[in-house]
BABALUM-488115 format. One record per residue (C-alpha): x, y, z; residue in one letter. Coordinates in nm, 2 decimals. Each point is the difference from the previous one (the first is absolute). Layout:
BEGIN
<rec east="X" north="Y" up="Z" res="A"/>
...
! end
This chain:
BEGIN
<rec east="8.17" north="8.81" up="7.69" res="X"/>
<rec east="-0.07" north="0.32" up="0.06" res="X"/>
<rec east="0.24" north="0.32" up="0.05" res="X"/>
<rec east="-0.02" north="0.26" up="0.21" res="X"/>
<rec east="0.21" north="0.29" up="-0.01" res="X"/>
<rec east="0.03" north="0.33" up="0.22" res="X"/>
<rec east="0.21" north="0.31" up="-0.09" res="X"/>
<rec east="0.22" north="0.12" up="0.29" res="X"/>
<rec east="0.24" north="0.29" up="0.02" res="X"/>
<rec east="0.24" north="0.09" up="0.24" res="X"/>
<rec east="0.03" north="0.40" up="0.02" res="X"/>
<rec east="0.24" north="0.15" up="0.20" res="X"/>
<rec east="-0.06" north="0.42" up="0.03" res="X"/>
<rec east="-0.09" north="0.06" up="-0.35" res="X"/>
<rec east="0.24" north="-0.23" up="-0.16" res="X"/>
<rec east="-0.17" north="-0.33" up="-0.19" res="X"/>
<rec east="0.25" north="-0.26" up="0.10" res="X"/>
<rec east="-0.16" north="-0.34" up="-0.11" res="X"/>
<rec east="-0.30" north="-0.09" up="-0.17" res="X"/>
<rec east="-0.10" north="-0.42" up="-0.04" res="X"/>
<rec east="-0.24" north="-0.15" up="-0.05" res="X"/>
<rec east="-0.08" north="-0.28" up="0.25" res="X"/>
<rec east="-0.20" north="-0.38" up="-0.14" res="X"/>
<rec east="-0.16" north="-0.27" up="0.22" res="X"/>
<rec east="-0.18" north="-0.28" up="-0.19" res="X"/>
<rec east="-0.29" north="-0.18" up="0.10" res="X"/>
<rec east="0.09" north="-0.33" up="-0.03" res="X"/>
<rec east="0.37" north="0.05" up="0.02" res="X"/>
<rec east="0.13" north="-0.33" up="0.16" res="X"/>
<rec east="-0.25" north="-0.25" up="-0.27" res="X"/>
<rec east="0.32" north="-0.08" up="-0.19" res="X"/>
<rec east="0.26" north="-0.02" up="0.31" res="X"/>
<rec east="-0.20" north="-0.12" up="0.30" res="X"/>
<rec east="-0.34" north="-0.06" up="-0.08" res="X"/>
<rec east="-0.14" north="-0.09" up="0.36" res="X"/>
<rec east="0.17" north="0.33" up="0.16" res="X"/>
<rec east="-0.33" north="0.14" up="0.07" res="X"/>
<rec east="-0.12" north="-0.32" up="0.11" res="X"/>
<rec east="0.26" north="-0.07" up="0.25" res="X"/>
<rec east="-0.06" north="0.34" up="0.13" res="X"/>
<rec east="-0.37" north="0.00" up="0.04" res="X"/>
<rec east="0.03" north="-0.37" up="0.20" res="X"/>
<rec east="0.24" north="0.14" up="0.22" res="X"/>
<rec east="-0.20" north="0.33" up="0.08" res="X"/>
<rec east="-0.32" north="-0.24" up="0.02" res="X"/>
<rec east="0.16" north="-0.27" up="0.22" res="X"/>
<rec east="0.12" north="0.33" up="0.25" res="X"/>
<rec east="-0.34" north="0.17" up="-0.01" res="X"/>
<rec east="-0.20" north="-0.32" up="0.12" res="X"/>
<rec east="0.30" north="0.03" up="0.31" res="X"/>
<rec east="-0.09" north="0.41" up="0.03" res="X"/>
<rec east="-0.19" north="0.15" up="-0.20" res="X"/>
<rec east="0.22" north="0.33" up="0.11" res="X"/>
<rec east="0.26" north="-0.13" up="-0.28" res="X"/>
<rec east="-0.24" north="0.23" up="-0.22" res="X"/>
<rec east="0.00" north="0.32" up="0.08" res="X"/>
<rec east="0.38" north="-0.05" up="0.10" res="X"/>
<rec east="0.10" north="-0.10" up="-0.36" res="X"/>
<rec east="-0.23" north="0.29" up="-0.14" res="X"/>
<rec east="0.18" north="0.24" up="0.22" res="X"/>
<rec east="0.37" north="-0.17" up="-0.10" res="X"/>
<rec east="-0.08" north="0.05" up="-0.36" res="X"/>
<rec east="-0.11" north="0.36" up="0.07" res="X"/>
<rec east="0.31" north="0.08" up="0.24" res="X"/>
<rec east="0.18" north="-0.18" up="-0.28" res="X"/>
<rec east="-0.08" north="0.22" up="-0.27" res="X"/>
<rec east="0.04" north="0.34" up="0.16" res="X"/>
<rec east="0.36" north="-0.06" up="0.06" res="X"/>
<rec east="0.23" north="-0.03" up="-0.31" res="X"/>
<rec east="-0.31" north="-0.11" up="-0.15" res="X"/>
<rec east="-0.11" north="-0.37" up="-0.01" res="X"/>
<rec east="0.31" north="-0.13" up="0.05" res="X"/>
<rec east="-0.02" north="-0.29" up="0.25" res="X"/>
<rec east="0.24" north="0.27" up="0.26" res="X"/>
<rec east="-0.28" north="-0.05" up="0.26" res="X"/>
<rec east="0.16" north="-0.31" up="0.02" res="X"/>
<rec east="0.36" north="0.02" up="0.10" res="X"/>
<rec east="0.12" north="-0.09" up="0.30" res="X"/>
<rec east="0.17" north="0.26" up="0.21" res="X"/>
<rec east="0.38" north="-0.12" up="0.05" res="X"/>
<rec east="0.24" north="0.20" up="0.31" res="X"/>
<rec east="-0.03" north="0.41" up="-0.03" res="X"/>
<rec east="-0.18" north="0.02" up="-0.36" res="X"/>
<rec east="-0.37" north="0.00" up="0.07" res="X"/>
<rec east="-0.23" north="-0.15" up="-0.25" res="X"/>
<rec east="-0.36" north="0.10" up="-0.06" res="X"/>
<rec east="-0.19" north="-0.22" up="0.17" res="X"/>
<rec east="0.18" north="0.10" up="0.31" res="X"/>
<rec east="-0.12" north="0.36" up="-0.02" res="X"/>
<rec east="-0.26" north="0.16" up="0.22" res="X"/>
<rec east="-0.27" north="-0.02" up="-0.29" res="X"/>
<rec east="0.06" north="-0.38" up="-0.04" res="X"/>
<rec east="0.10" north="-0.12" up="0.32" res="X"/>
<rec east="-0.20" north="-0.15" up="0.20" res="X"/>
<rec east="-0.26" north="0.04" up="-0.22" res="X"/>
<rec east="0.11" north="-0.21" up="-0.30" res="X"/>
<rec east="-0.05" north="-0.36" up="0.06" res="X"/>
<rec east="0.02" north="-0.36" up="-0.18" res="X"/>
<rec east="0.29" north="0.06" up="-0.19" res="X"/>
<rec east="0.04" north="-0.34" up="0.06" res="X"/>
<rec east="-0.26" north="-0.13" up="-0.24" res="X"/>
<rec east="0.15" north="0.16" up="-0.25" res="X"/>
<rec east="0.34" north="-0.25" up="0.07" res="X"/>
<rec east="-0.21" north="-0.25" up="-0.04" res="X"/>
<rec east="-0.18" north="0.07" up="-0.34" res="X"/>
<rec east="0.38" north="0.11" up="-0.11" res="X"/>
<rec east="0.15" north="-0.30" up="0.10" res="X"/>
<rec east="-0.28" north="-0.19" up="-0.19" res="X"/>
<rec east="0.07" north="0.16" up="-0.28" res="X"/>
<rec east="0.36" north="-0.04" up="0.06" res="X"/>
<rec east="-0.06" north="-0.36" up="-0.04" res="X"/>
<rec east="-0.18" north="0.00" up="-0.28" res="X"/>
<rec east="0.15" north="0.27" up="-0.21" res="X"/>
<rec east="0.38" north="0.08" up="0.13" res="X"/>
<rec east="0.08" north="0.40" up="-0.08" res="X"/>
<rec east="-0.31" north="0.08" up="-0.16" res="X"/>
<rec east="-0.25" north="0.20" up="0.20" res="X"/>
<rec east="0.03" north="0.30" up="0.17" res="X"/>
<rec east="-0.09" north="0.11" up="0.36" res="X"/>
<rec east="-0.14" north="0.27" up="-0.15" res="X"/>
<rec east="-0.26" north="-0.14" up="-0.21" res="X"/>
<rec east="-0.06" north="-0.32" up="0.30" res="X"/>
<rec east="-0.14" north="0.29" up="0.21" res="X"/>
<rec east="-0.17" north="0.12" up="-0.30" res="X"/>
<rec east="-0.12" north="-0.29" up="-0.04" res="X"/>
<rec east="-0.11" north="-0.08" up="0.41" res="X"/>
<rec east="-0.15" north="0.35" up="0.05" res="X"/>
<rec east="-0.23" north="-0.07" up="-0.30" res="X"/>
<rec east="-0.07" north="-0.38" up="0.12" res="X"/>
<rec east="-0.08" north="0.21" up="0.35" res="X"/>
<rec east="-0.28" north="0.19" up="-0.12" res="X"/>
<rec east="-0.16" north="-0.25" up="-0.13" res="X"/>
<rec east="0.00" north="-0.25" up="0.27" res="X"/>
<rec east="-0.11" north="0.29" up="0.20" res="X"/>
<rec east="-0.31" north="0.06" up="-0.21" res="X"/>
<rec east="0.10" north="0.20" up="-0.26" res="X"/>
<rec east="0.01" north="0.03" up="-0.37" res="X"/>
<rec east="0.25" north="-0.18" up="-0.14" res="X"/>
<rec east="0.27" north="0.12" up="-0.30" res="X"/>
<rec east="0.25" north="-0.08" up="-0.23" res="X"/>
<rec east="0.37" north="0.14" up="0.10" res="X"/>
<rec east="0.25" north="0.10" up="-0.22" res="X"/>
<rec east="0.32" north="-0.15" up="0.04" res="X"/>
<rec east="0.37" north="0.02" up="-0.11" res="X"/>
<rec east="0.13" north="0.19" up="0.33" res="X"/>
<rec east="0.33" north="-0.01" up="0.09" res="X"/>
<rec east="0.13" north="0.01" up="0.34" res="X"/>
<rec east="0.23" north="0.30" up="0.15" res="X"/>
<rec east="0.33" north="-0.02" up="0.22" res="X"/>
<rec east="-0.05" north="0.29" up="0.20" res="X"/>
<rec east="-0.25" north="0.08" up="0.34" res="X"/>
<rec east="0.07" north="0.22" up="0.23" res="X"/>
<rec east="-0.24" north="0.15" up="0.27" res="X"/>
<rec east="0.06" north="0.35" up="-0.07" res="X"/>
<rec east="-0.18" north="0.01" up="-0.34" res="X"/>
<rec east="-0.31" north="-0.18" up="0.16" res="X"/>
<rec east="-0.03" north="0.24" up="0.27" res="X"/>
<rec east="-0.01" north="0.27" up="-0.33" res="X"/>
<rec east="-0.23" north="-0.19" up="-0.21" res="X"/>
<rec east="-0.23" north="-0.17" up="0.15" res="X"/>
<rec east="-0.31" north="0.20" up="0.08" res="X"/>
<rec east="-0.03" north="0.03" up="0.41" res="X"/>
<rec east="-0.39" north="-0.03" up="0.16" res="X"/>
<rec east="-0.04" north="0.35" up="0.08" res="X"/>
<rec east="0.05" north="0.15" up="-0.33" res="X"/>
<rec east="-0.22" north="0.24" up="-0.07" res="X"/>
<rec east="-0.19" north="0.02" up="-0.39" res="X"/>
<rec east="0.24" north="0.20" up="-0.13" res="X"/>
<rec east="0.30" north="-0.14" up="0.14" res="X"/>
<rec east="-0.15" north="-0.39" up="-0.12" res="X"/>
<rec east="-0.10" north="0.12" up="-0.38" res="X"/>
<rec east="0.37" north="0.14" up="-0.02" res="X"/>
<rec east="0.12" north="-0.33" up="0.13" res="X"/>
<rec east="-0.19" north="-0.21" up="-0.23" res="X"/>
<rec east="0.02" north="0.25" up="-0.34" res="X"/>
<rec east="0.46" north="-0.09" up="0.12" res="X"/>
<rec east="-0.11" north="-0.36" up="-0.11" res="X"/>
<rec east="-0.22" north="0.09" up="-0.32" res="X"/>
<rec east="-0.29" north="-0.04" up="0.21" res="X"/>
<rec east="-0.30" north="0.20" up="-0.02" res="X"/>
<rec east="-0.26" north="0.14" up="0.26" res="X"/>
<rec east="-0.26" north="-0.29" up="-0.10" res="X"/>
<rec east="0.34" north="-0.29" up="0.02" res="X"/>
<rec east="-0.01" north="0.20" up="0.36" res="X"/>
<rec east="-0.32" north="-0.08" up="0.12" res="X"/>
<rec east="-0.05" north="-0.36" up="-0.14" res="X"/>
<rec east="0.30" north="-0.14" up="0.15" res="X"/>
<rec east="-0.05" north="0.13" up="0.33" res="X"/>
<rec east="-0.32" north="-0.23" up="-0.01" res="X"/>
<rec east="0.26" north="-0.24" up="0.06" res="X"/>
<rec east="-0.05" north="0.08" up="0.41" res="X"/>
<rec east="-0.32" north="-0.20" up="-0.07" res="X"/>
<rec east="0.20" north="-0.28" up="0.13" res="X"/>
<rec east="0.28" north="-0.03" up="0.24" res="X"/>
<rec east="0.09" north="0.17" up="0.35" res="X"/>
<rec east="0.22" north="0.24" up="0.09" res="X"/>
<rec east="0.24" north="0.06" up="0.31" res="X"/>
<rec east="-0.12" north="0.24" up="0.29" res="X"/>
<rec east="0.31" north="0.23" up="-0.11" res="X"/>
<rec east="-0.17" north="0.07" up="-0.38" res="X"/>
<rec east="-0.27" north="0.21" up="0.16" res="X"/>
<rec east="0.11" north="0.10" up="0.41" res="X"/>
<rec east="0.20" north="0.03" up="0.24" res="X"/>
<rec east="0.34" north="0.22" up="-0.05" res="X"/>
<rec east="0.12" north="0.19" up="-0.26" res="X"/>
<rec east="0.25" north="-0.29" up="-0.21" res="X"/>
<rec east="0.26" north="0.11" up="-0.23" res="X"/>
<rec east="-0.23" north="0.10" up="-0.31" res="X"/>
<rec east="-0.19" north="0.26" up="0.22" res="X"/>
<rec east="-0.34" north="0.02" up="0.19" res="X"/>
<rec east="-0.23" north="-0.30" up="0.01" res="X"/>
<rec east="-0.17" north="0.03" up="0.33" res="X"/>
<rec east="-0.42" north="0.00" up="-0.07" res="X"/>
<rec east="-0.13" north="-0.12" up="0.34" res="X"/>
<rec east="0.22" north="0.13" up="0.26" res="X"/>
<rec east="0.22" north="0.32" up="-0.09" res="X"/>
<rec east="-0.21" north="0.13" up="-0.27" res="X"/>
<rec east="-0.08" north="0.40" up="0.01" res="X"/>
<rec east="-0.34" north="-0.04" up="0.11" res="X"/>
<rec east="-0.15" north="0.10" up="0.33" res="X"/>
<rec east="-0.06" north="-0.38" up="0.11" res="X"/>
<rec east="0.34" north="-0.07" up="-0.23" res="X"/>
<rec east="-0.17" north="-0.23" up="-0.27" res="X"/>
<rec east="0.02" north="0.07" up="-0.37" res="X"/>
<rec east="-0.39" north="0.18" up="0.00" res="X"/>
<rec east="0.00" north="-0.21" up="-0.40" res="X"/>
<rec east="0.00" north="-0.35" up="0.19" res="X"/>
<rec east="-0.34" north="-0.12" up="0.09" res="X"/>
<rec east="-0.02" north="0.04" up="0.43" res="X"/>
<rec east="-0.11" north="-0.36" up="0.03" res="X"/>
<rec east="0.30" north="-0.15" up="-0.23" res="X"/>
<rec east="0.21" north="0.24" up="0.21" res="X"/>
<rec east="-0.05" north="-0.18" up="0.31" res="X"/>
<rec east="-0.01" north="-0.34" up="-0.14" res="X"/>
<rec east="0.37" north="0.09" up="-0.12" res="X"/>
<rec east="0.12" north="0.12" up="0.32" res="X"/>
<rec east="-0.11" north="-0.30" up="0.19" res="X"/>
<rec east="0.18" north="-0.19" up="-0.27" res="X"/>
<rec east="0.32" north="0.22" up="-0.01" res="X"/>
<rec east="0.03" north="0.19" up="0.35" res="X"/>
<rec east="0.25" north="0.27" up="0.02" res="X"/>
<rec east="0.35" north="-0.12" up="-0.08" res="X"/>
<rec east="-0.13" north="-0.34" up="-0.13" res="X"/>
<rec east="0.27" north="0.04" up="-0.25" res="X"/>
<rec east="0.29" north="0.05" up="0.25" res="X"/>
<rec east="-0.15" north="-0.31" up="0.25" res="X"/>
<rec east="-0.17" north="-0.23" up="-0.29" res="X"/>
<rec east="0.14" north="0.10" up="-0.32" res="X"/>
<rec east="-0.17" north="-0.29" up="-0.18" res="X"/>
<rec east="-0.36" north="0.09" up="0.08" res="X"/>
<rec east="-0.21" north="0.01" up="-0.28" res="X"/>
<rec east="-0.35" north="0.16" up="-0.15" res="X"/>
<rec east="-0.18" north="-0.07" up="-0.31" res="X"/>
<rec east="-0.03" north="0.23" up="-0.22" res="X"/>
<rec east="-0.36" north="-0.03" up="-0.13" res="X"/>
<rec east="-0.23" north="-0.04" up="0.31" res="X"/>
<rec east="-0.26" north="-0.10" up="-0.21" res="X"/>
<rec east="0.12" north="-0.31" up="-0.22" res="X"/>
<rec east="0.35" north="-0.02" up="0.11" res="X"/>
<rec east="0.10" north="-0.35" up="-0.19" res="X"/>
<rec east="-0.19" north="0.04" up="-0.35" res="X"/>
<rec east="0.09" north="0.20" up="-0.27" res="X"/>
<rec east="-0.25" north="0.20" up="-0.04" res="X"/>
<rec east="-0.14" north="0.43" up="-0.02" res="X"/>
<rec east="-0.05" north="0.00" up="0.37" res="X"/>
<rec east="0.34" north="0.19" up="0.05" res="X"/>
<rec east="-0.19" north="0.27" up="-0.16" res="X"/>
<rec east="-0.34" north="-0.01" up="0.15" res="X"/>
<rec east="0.22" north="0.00" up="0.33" res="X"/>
<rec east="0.14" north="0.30" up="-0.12" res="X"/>
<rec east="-0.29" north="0.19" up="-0.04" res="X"/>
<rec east="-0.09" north="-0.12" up="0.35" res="X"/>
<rec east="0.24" north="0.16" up="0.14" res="X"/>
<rec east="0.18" north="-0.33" up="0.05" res="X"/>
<rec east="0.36" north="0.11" up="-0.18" res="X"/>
<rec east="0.27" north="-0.14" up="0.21" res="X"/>
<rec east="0.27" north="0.20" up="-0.14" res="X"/>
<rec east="0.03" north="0.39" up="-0.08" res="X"/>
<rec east="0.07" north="-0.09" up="-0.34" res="X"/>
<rec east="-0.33" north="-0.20" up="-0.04" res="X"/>
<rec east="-0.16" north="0.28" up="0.11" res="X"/>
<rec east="0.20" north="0.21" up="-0.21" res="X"/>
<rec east="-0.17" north="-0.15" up="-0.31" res="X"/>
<rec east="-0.37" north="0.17" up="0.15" res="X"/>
<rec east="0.20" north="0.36" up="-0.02" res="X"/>
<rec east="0.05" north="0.01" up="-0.37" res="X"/>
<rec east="-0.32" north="0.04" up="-0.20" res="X"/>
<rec east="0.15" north="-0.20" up="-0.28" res="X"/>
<rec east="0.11" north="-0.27" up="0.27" res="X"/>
<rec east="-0.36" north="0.05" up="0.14" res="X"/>
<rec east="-0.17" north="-0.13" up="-0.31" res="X"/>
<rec east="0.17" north="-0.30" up="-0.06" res="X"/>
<rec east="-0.07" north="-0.05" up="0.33" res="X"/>
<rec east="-0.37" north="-0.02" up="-0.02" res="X"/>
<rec east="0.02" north="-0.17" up="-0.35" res="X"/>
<rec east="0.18" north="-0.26" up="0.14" res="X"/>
<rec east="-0.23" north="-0.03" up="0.31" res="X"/>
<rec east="-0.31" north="-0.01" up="-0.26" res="X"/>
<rec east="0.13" north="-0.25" up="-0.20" res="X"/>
<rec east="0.25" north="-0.27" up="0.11" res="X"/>
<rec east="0.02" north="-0.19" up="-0.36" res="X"/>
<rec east="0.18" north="0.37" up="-0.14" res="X"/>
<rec east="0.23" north="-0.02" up="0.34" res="X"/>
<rec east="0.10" north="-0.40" up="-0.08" res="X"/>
<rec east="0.11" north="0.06" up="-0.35" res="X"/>
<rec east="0.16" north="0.40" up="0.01" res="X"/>
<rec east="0.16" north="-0.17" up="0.31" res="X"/>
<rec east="0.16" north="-0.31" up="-0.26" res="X"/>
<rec east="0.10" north="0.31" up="-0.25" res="X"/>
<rec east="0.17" north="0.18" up="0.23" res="X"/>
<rec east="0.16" north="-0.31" up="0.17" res="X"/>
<rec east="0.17" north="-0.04" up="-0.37" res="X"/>
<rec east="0.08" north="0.32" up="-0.08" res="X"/>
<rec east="0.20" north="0.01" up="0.35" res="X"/>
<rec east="0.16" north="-0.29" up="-0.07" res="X"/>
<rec east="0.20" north="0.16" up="-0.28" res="X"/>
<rec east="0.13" north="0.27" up="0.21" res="X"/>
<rec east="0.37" north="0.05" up="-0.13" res="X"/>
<rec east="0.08" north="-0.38" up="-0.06" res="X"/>
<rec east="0.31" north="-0.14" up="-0.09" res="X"/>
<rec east="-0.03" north="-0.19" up="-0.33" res="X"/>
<rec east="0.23" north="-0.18" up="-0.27" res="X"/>
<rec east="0.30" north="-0.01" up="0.11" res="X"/>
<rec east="-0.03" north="0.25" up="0.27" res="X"/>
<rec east="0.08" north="-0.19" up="0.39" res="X"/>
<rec east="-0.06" north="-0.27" up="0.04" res="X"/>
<rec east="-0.14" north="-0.37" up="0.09" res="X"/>
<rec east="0.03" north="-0.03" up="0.41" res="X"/>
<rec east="0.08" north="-0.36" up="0.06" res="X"/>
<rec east="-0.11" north="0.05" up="0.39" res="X"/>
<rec east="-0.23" north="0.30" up="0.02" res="X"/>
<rec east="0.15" north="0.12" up="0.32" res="X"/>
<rec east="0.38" north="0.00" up="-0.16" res="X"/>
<rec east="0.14" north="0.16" up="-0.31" res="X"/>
<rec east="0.19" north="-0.20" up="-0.20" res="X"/>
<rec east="0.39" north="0.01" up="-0.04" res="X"/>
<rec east="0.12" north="0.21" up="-0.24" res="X"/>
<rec east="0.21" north="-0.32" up="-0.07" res="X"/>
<rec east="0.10" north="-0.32" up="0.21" res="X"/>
<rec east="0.30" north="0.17" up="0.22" res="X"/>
<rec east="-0.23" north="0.36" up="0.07" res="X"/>
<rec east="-0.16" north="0.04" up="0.34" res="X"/>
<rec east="-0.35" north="0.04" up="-0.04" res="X"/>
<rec east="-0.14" north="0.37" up="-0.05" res="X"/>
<rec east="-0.32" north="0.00" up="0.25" res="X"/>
<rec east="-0.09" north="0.33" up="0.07" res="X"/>
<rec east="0.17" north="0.32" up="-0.15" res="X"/>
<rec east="-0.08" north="0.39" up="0.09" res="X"/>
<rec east="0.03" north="0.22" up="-0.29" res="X"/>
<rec east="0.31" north="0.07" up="-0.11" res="X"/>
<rec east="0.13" north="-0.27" up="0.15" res="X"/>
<rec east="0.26" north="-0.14" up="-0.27" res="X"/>
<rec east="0.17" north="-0.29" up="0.26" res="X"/>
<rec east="-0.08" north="-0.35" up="0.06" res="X"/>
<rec east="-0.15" north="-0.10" up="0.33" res="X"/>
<rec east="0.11" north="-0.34" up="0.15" res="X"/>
<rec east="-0.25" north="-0.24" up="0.07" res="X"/>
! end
């Protein structure tokens, strides 16, 4: 197998409060369940024949995942009475979807190999399998994550970078997660595939602040002067004003150009003036951003593999290892503390209590 460990520290003011060092192995489940990857790359293929939106979704799981308490498998949790889980927060609802193909590859595995594999590393495991069905370079994931027991929706409103972001605001997101500037830029390549709702990029002001490019916009004829006139109207016949109040569940693409192939075209859109959110065109404001930009429009071979690099390196974002969480049983549920504890579901900070299920 092979290791691969990150250094995180947790600093609060000046003071160095913990320093460990995190390992995933390649190869981690040989010994214990040898046909976990298996099992989760036939259930992401057997989905993706049905909808070949499963991709992008699992991509975008993984990557809401990680930016919350770190790859954790939080994204997960069911929300249960007052105490709101992730996935029920504005950034992930309604725009995460197919949680339910993750249930399936779990329960598979449950099957096979009782109490052994994480919902962490299956969504490793099915955003990875999602790339490449989609078209891209394929790579091997580290493994050994363990599973947290708290989500909340407060901490993904706070973490989770919103789409109009501007540079500076995105590299300070992503540098929060050990991410650089060039981490940045390749994973945002990840809108070569996939939709987004009408709400991402008009209509009103939601609760993470403006998003409004076609309508409201402070421009003389009120659209965002950075998005190309022509794709301007095409979105506004697509999403009329207050499409997200009357038909919340409209959808774009978010590469015009090749919407279902994993591909550079996200970036030759780009420079087209085809960038549906503020923080895709955010990435043509930063000269750094700029470059890798263009190098990634001149060559999609260097796109496809920095995009696998930075795919793993994400994937390692403060993960729970050893002994640390635990091993989900039903990714939507934390396990009992023991057989006579309600279950813990969804927990703000601070919380210390134990909700009922």
């Amino acid at each position: 197998t092979k290791r691969h460990c990150l250094r995180f520290t947790t600093v609060l003011a000046t003071t160095l409060l913990s320093a460990t060092a995190a390992c995933l192995d390649v190869g981690f489940y040989d010994r214990t369940c040898p046909t976990a990857e298996t099992i989760v790359q036939q259930t992401v293929a057997a989905a993706f024949r049905n909808n070949s939106g499963v991709a992008p979704a699992l991509i975008r799981m993984h990557f809401h995942d990680c930016f919350v308490r770190g790859c954790d498998g939080s994204v997960l949790i069911d929300t249960v009475g007052n105490l709101t889980a992730e996935k029920d927060a504005p950034p992930n609802n309604p725009s995460l979807r197919f949680f339910d193909v993750v249930d399936r590859a779990k329960a598979a595995l449950e099957a096979q190999c009782p109490g052994v594999v994480s919902c962490a590393d299956v969504l490793a495991f099915a955003a990875r399998d999602s790339v490449v069905l989609s078209g891209g370079l394929g790579y091997q994931v580290p493994a050994g994550r363990r599973d947290g027991r708290i989500s909340n929706d407060t901490e993904a409103l706070n973490n989770l970078p919103p789409p109009f972001f501007n540079a500076t605001e995105l590299a300070d997101r992503f540098a929060s997660k050990n991410l650089t500037i060039e981490d940045l830029v390749v994973l945002s390549g990840a809108h070569t595939i996939g939709v987004s709702h009408c709400s991402g990029f008009a209509g009103p002001t939601d609760l993470n602040g403006p998003v409004d490019r076609l309508y409201n916009f402070s421009s003389p004829d009120g659209i965002d002067p950075t998005l190309s006139k022509a794709y301007a109207f095409l979105l506004k016949s697509i999403c009329p004003a207050n499409t997200s109040q009357f038909f919340p569940n409209t959808t774009v693409f978010m590469d015009l150009i090749t919407p279902e192939r994993f591909d550079n075209k996200y970036y030759v859109g780009l420079t087209n003036n085809l960038g549906l959110f503020k923080s895709d065109v955010a990435l043509l404001t930063n000269a750094t951003m700029k470059a890798l930009v263009d190098s990634f429009v001149r060559s999609e071979a260097t796109f496809r593999t920095k995009f696998a690099r930075s795919m793993i390196k994400m994937g390692q974002i403060e993960v729970l290892t050893g002994t640390q969480g635990e091993i989900r049983r039903n990714c939507r549920v934390i396990n009992p503390v023991s057989a006579t504890d309600d279950v813990v579901l969804a927990r703000p900070s601070g919380f210390t209590g134990v909700a009922a299920s």
